[in-house]
C-alpha positions as a Markdown table, in Angstrom:
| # | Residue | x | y | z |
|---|---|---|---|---|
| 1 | Unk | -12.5 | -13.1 | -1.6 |
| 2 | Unk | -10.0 | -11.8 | 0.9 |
| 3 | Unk | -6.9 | -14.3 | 2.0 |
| 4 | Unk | -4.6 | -13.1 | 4.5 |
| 5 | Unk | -1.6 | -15.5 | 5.3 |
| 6 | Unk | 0.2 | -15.6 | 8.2 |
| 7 | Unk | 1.3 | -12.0 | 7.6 |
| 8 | Unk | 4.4 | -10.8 | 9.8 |
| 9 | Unk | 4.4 | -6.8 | 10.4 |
| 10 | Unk | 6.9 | -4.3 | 12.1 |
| 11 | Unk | 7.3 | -1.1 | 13.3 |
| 12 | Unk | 10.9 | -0.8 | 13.1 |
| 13 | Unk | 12.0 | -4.0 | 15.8 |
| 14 | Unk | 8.9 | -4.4 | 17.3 |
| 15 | Unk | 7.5 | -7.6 | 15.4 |
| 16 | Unk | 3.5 | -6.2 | 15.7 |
| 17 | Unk | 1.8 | -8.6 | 14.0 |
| 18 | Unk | 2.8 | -12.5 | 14.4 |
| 19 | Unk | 1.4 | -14.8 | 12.0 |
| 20 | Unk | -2.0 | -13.3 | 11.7 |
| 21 | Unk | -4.2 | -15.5 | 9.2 |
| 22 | Unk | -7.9 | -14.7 | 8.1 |
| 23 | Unk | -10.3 | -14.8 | 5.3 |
| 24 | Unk | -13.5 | -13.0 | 4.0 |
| 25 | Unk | -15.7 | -14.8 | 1.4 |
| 26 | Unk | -18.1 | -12.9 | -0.7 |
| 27 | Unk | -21.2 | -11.8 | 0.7 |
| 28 | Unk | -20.0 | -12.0 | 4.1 |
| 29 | Unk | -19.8 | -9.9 | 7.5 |
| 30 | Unk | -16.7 | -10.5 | 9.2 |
| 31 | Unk | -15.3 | -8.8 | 12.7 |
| 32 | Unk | -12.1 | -8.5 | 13.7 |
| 33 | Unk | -12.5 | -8.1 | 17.6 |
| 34 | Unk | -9.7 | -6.8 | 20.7 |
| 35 | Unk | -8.9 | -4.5 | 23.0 |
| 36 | Unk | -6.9 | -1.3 | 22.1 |
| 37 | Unk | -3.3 | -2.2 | 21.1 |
| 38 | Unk | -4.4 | -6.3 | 20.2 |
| 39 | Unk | -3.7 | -5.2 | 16.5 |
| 40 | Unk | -6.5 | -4.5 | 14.6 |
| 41 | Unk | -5.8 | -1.2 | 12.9 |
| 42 | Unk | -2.2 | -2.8 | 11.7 |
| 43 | Unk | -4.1 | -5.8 | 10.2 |
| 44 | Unk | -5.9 | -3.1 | 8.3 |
| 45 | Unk | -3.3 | -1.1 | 7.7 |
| 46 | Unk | -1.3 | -4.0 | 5.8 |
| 47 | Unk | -4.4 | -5.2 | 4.2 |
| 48 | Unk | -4.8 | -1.3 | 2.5 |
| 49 | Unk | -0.8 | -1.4 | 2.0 |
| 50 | Unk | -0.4 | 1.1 | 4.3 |
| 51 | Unk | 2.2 | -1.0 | 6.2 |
| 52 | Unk | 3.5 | -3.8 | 4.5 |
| 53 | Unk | 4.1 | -7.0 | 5.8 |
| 54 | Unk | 7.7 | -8.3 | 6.1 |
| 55 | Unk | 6.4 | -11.9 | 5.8 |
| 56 | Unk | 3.4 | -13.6 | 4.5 |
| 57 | Unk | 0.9 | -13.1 | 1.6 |
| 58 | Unk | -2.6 | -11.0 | 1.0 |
| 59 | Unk | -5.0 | -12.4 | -1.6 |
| 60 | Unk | -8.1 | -10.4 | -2.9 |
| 61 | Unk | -10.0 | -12.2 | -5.3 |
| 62 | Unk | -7.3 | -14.6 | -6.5 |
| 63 | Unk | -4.8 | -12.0 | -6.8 |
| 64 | Unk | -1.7 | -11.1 | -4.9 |
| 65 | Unk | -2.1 | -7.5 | -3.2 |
| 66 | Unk | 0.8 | -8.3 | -0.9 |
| 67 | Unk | 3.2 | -4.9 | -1.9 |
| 68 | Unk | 1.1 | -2.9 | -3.8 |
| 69 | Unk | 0.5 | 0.6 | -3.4 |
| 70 | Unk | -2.3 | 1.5 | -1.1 |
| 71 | Unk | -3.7 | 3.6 | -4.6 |
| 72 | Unk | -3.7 | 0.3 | -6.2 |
| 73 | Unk | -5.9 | -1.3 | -4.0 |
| 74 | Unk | -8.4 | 0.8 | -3.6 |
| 75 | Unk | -8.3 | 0.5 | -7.8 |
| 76 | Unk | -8.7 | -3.5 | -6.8 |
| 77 | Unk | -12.1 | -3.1 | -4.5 |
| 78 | Unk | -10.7 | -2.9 | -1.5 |
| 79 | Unk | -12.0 | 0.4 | 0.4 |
| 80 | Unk | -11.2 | 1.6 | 4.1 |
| 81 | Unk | -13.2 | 3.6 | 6.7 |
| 82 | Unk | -10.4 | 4.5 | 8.9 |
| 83 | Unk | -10.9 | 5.2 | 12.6 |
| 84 | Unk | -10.9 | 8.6 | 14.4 |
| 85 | Unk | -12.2 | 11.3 | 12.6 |
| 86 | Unk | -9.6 | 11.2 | 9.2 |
| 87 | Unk | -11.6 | 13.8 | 7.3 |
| 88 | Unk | -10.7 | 17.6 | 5.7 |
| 89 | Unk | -12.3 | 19.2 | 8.3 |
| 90 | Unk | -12.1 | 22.1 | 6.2 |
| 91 | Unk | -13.6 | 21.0 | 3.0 |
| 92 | Unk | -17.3 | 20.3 | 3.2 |
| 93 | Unk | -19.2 | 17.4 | 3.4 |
| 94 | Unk | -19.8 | 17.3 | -0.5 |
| 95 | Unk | -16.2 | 18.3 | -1.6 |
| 96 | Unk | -15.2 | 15.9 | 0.9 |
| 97 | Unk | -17.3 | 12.9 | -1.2 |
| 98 | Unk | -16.2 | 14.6 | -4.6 |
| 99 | Unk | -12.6 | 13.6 | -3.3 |
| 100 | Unk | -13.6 | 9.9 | -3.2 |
| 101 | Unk | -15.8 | 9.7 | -5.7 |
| 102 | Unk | -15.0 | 7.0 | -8.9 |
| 103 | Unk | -17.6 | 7.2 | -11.6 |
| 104 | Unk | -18.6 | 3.8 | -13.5 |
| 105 | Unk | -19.4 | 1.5 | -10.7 |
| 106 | Unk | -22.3 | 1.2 | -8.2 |
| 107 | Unk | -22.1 | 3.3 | -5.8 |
| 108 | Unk | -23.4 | 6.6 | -6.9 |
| 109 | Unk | -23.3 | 10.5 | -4.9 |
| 110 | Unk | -27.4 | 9.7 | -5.3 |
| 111 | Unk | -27.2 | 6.1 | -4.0 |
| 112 | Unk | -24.8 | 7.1 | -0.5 |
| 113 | Unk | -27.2 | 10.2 | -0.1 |
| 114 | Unk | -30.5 | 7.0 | -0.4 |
| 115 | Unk | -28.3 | 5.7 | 2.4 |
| 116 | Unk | -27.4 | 8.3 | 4.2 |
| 117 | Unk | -30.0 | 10.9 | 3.7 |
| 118 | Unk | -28.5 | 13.2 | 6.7 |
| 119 | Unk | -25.5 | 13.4 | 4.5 |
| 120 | Unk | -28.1 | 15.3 | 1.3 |
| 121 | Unk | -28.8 | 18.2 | 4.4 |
| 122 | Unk | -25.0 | 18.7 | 5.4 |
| 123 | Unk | -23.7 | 18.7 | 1.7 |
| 124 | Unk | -22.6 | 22.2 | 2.3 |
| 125 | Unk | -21.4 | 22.2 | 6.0 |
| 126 | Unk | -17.6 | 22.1 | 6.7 |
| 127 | Unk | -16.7 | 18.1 | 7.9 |
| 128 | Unk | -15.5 | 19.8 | 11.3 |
| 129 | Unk | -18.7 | 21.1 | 12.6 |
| 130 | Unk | -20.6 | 17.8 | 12.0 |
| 131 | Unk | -21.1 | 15.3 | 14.9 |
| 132 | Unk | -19.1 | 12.6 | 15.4 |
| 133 | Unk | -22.0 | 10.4 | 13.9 |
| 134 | Unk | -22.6 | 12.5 | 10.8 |
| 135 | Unk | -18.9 | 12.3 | 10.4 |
| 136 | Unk | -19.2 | 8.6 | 10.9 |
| 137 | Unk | -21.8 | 8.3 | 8.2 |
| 138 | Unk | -19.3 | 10.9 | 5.9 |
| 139 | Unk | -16.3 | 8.4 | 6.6 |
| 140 | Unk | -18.1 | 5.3 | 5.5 |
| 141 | Unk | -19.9 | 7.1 | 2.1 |
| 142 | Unk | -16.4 | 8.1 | 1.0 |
| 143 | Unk | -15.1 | 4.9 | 1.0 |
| 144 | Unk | -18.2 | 3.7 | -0.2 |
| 145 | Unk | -18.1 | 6.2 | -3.5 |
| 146 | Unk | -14.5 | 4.3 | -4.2 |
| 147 | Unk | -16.4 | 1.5 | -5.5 |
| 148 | Unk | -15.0 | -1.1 | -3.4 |
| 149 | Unk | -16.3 | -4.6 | -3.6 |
| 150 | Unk | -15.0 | -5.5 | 0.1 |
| 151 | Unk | -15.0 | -2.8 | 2.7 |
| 152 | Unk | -13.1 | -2.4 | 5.7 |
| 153 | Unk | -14.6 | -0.4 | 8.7 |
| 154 | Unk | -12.0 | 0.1 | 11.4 |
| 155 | Unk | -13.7 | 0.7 | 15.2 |
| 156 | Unk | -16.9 | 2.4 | 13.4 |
| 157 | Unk | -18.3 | 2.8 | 16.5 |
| 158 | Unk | -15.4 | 4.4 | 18.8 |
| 159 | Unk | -17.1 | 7.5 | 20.2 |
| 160 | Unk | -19.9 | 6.8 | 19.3 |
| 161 | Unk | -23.4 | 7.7 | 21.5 |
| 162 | Unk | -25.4 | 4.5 | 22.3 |
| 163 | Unk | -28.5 | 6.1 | 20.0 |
| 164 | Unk | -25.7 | 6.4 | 17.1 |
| 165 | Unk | -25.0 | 2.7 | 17.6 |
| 166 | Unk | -28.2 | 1.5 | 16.9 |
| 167 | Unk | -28.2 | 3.3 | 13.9 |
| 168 | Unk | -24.7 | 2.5 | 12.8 |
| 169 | Unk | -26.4 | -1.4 | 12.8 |
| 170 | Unk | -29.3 | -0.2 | 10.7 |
| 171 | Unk | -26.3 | 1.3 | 8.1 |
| 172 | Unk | -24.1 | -1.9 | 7.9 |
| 173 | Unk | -27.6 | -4.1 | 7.9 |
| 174 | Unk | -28.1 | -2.4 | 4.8 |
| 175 | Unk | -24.9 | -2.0 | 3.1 |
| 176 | Unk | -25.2 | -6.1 | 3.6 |
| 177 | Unk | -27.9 | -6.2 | 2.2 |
| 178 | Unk | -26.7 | -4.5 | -0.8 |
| 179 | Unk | -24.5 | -7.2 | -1.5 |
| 180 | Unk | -21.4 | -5.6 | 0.1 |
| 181 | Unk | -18.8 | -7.7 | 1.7 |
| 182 | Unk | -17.3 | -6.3 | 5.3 |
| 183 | Unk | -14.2 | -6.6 | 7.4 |
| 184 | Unk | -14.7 | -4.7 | 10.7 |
| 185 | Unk | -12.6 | -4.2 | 13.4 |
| 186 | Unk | -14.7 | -3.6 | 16.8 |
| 187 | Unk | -13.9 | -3.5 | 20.3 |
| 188 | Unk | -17.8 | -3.5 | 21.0 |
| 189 | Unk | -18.2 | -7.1 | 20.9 |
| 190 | Unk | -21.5 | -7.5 | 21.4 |
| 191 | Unk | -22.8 | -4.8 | 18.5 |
| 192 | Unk | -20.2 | -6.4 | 16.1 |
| 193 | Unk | -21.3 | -10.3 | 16.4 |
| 194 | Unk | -25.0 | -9.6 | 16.3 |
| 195 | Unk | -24.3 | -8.3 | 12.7 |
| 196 | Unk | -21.3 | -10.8 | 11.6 |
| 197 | Unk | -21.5 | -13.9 | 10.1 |
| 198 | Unk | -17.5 | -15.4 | 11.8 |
| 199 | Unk | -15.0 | -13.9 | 13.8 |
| 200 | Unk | -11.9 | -13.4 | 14.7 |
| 201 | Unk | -10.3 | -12.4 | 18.4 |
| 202 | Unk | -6.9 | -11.0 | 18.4 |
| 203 | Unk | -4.6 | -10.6 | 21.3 |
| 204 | Unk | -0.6 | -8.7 | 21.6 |
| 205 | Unk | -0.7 | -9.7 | 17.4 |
| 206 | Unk | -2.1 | -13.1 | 17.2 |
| 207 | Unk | -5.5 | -14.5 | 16.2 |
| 208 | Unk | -6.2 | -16.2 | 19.7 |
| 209 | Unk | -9.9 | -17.7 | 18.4 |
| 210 | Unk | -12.4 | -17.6 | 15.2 |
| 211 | Unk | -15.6 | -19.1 | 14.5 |
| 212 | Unk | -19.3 | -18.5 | 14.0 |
| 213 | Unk | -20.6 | -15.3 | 15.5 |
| 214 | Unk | -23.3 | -16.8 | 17.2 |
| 215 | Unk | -20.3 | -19.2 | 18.8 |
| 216 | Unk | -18.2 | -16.4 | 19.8 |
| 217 | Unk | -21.2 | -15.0 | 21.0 |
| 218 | Unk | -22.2 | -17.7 | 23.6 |
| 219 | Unk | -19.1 | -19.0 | 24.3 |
| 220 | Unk | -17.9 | -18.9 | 28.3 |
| 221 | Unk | -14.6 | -18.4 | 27.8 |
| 222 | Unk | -14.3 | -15.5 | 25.8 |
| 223 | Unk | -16.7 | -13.1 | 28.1 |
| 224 | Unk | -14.3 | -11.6 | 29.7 |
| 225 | Unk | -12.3 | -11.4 | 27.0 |
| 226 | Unk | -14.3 | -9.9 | 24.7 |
| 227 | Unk | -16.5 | -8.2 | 27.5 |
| 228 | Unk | -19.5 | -9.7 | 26.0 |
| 229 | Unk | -22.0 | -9.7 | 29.5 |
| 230 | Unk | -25.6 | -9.5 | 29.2 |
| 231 | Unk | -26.5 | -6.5 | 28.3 |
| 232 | Unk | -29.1 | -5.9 | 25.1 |
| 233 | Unk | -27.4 | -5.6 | 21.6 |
| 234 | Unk | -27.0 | -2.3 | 20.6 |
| 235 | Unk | -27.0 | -3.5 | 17.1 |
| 236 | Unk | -30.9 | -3.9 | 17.2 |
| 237 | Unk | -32.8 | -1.7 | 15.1 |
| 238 | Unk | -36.6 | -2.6 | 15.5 |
């Protein structure tokens, strides 16, 4: 579904990302994880063309995204939850998700307010004087009313109380459900592999290691790393 290919990206000299390669098939729940800095939000940001890469090719669904305008891919299925709170604090939640909104495909004002019921009661209340999980939820049901078919969440759960964790997990367990494919980018290790299908871990711009959730999970080499100890999973919802 999504190709990227050893994708080079600068900010001015500094050569950010280095060769960074991964893939997303349909259906599937894929995390990008790393500390702050390893360059996560740039993969994004080149994925969304936001910040194009210098070298390197991105594919989305057979077709060459690479140096399009960021406008275009959203038109292509490609939607972004950004981190931090990016809202119009001054706008309200439902003019907010009128901004978004792109009639003709799935995902209806109706259908994110099934999701997201808090959403239906704040509909009226300025995006600044929501909490940082209602904004959360507002973040991901505007990108959600673009009608993408892959969506990128970037560190959904930065800032996030532990309570608004576990129901972050019960959100994207549904959104899978729904058939929606999912790129995140997650620092909370643990949280993010108890939901993915594969992984990547990314380090100063490079993809260090992938594989299997459950691998990167378990594996003894990458606890530190990815600061995966043995506490519970705050993805769990039951």
């Amino acid at each position: 579904m999504l190709e990227v290919a050893a994708i080079d990206v600068y900010y001015g000299r500094s050569h950010v990302l280095q060769g960074v390669s991964l893939t997303v098939r349909a259906g599937e729940v894929v995390v990008l994880l790393g500390r702050n800095g390893a360059g996560k939000t740039t993969t994004f940001r080149a994925i969304m063309g936001l910040t194009p890469p210098r070298r390197g090719t991105i594919t989305f669904e057979n077709k060459t995204i690479t140096h399009l305008p960021p406008h275009a891919i959203v038109r292509a299925g490609l939607g972004l939850a950004p981190s931090g709170r990016r809202l119009f604090g001054a706008l309200t939640v439902a003019e907010n998700l009128a901004l978004a909104e792109q009639p003709g495909g799935p995902w209806t004002r109706e259908r994110v307010f099934a999701l997201f019921p808090k959403l239906a009661e704040l509909a009226s209340r300025h995006a600044a004087f929501i909490s940082g999980g209602e904004q959360q939820m507002l973040k991901i049901a505007r990108a959600l009313l673009s009608q993408p078919r892959l969506l990128l969440l970037d560190e959904p759960t930065e800032g996030l109380a532990p309570v608004v964790v576990r129901e972050l997990g019960g959100w994207l367990k549904g959104m899978r459900e729904e058939g929606l494919s999912i790129l995140m980018a997650e620092q909370n290790a643990r949280f993010a592999l108890a939901l993915a299908d594969r992984g990547y871990v990314m380090e100063k711009g490079r993809i260090l290691h992938e594989g299997a959730a459950s691998e990167l999970l378990t594996a003894p080499e990458l606890a530190v790393h990815l600061a995966v100890g043995s506490r519970p999973s705050l993805a769990k919802t039951d």
